[in-house]
MIKOLKE-837443 format. One line per field, with one value per residue (C-alpha): z, x, y; residue number from 0; residue in three letters. Coordinates in steps of 0.001 Angstrom, whole numbers. Example, Ala and Ser with C-alpha at 12.3 -4.5 7.8 and 13.67 -1.06 7.14 Angstrom:
<nodes>
up: 7800|7140
east: 12300|13670
north: -4500|-1060
pos: 0|1
code: ALA|SER
</nodes>
This chain:
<nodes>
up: 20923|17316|17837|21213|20075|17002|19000|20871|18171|17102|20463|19818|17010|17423|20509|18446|15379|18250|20175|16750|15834|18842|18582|14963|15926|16390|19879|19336|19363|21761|20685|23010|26260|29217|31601|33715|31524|31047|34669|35289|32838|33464|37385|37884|37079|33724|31585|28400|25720|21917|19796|21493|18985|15533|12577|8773|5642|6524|4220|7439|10450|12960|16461|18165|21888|24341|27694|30619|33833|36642|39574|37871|39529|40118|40768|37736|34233|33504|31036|27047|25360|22289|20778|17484|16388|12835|11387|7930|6092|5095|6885|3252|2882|6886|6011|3038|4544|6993|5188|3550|7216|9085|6067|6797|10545|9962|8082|10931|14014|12894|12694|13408|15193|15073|17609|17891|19720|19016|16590|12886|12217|15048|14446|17719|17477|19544|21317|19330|18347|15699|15417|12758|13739|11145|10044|13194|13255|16403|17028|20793|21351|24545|25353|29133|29381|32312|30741|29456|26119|27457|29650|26758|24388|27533|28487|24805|24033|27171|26143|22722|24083|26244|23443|21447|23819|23524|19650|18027
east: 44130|42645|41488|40008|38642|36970|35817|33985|32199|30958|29848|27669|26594|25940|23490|21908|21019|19825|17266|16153|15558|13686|11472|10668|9091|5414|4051|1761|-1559|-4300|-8125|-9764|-11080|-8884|-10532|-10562|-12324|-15218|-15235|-16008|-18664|-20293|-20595|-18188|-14747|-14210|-11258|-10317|-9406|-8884|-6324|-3513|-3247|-4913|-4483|-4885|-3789|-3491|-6209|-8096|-6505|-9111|-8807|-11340|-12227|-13969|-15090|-16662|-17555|-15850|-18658|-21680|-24436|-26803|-24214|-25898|-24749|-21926|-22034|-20044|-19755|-17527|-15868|-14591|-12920|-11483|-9637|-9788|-7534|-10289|-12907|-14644|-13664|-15108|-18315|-18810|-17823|-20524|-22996|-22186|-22006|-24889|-27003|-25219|-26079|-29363|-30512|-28651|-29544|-33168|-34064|-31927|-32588|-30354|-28422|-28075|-24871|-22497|-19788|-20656|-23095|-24464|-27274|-28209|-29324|-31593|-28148|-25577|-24248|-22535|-20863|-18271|-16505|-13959|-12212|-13023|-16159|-16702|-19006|-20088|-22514|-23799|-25090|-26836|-30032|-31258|-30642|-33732|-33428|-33432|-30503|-28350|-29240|-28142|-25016|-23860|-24284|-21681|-19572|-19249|-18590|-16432|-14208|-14484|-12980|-10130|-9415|-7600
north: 11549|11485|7973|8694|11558|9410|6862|9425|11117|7081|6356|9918|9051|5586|6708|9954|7370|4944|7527|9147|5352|4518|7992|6602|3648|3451|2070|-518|953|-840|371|-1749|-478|-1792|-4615|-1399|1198|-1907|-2397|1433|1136|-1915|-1594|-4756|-6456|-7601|-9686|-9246|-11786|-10907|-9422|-7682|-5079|-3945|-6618|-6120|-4143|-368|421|-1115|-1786|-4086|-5340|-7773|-7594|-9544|-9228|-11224|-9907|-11759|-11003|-10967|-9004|-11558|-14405|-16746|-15215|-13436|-10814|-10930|-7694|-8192|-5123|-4268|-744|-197|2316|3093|5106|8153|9440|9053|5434|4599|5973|3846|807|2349|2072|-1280|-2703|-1285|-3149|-6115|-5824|-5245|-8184|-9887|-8080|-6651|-2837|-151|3115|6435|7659|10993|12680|9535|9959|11500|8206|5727|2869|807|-2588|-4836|-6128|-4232|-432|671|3696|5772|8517|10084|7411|4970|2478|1019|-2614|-2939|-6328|-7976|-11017|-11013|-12627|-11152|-6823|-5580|-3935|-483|-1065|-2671|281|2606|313|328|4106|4117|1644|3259|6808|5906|4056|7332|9426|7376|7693|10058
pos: 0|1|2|3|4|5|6|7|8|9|10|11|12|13|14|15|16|17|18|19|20|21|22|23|24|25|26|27|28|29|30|31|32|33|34|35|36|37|38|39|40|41|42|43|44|45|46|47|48|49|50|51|52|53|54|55|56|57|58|59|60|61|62|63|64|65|66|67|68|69|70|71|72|73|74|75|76|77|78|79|80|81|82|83|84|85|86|87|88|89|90|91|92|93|94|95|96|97|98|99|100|101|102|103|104|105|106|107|108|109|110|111|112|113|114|115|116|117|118|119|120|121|122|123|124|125|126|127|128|129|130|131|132|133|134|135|136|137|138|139|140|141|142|143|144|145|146|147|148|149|150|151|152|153|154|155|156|157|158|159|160|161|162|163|164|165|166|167
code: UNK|UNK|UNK|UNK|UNK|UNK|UNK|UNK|UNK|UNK|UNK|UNK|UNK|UNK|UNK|UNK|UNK|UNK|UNK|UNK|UNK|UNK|UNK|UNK|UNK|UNK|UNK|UNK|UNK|UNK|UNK|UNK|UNK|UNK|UNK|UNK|UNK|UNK|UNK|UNK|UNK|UNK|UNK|UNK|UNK|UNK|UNK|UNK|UNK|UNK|UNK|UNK|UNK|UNK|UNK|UNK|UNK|UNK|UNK|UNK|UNK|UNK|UNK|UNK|UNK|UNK|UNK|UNK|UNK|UNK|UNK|UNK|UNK|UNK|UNK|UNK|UNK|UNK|UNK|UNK|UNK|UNK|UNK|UNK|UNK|UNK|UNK|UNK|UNK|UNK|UNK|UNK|UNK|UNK|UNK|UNK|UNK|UNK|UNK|UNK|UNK|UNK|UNK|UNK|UNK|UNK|UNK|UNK|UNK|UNK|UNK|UNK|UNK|UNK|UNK|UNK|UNK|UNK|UNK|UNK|UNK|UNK|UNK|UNK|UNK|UNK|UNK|UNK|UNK|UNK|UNK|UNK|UNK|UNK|UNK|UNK|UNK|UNK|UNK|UNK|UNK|UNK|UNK|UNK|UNK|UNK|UNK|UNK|UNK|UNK|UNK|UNK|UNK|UNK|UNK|UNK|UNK|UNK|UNK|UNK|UNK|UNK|UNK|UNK|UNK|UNK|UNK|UNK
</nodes>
């Protein structure tokens, strides 16, 4: 009986340490939009290619996304938005690396205008946004010849808020 009895309380113990081991480990986090989430927002399907999940020291944690519409509208070009989110470590730290980066993007992409309403800081670009929120900066781009500039700005502001509702 002892031994049975034993054995028992191992088995128990063995599947306690296992569950409490499994609740311990982190999912793999995913900051990327879905092919889904950019078809909704786009107006058409979409794959995805990229990094499966974030990359990098902890101090700043990256992924890289990139999408191509599948049926473009007009049958002739499809569309390539590129994505980047980070997560820094301190809300203090994103904003500086803010404000290192949107320089950088401007003497790449040209001027810069605010955007109001989209994250704590937001610059939009001729084809590009950038955006931090806390400790998250978001990169949206898109290359389709045939958007005016107005609809880019308006498809990126989307794109972007749309990613932000999914951080936490």
């Amino acid at each position: 009986m002892r031994i049975g009895r034993g054995w028992r309380n191992h088995a128990t113990m063995t599947a306690m340490t296992l569950l409490l081991a499994a609740s311990l480990v982190k999912a793999e986090e995913n900051y990327c939009l879905s092919p889904a989430e950019m078809a909704a927002v786009v107006g058409t399907r979409a794959s995805q290619s990229g990094d499966r999940v974030p990359g990098g020291p902890a101090q700043l944690r990256t992924q890289n996304c990139s999408y191509k519409t599948t049926e473009p509208p007009d049958k002739s070009l499809n569309m390539i938005v590129d994505m980047t989110v980070q997560k820094a470590e301190t809300a203090a730290a994103a904003s500086s690396i803010f404000k290192g980066e949107a320089s950088s993007f401007g003497s790449m992409m040209g001027p810069s205008h605010p955007v109001s309403g989209l994250g704590d800081e937001a610059l939009l670009y001729g084809l590009a946004i950038y955006v931090r929120q806390k400790n998250w900066l978001l990169s949206f781009s898109i290359l389709d010849v045939h958007m005016s500039d107005e609809a880019k700005g308006k498809l990126l502001k989307l794109l972007a808020a749309k990613a932000l509702s999914r951080l936490h």
